[in-house]
C-alpha positions, 0 to 999 in steps of 0.5 A: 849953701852951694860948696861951702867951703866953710866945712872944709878941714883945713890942713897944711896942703889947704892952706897953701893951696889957698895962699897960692891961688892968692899970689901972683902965681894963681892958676889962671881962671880958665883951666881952674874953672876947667878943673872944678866944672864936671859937666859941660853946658851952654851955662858951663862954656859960657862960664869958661868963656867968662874965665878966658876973657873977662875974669882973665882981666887984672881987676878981676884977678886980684879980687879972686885972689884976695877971696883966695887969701881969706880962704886961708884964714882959720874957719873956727869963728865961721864954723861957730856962727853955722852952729847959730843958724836956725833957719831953715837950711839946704846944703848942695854939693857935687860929689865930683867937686875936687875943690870942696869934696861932697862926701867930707864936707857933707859930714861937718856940715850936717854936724854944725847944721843938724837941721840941715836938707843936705842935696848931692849932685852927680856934678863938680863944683857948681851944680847950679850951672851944671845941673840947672834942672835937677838943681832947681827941682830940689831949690824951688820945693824948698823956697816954696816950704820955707 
């Protein structure tokens, strides 16, 4: 799991910030994708290029939107089916994330998957696009365990 936002607390502000990037007056792509990416890299600036060009197209915004949309649906069923989970699971955050904060999602988390390997990186939201080595010197061991 990679900045799950399942684990985020849902409050008032989360709601409306998520019936808003699910309207018409969302942040565009671009400079949302600006905010939640820390790091910069070939991997990242060709994310952001994605973000100025193709994610910016109508079909794909309205997809977005609807995922936005879902985001403010209460989480209580999705946090209920973590606690079914016994696989064996790798949770990854970045602790400069400002969309799925690391430190509090990391808690409620590990409390619905106690068995959980629980990875931090020094990234934002995507650490598999901003770390991509560090990133897979923690995924790779892990597929091969399991």
């Amino acid at each position: 799991m990679i900045s799950s936002a399942v684990f985020s607390p849902q409050n008032l502000f989360t709601q409306f910030f998520c019936r808003f990037q699910g309207s018409r007056f969302s942040v565009a792509p671009y400079y949302f994708a600006k905010l939640y990416l820390h790091e910069r890299n070939d991997i990242t600036h060709g994310m952001l290029n994605r973000a100025a060009t193709t994610q910016s197209r109508e079909a794909p915004k309205q997809l977005n939107r609807a995922l936005w949309r879902n985001f403010a649906l209460p989480n209580d069923l999705l946090l209920a089916a973590c606690a079914n989970i016994k696989t064996s699971t790798l949770i990854c955050f970045g602790d400069k994330d400002p969309i799925v904060p690391a430190k509090k999602n990391s808690k409620v988390a590990l409390r619905y998957l106690p068995h959980a390997e629980l990875v931090t990186f020094p990234c934002g939201h995507a650490p598999f696009a901003e770390l991509p080595t560090e990133f897979l010197k923690h995924v790779l061991p892990f597929l091969d365990q399991h």
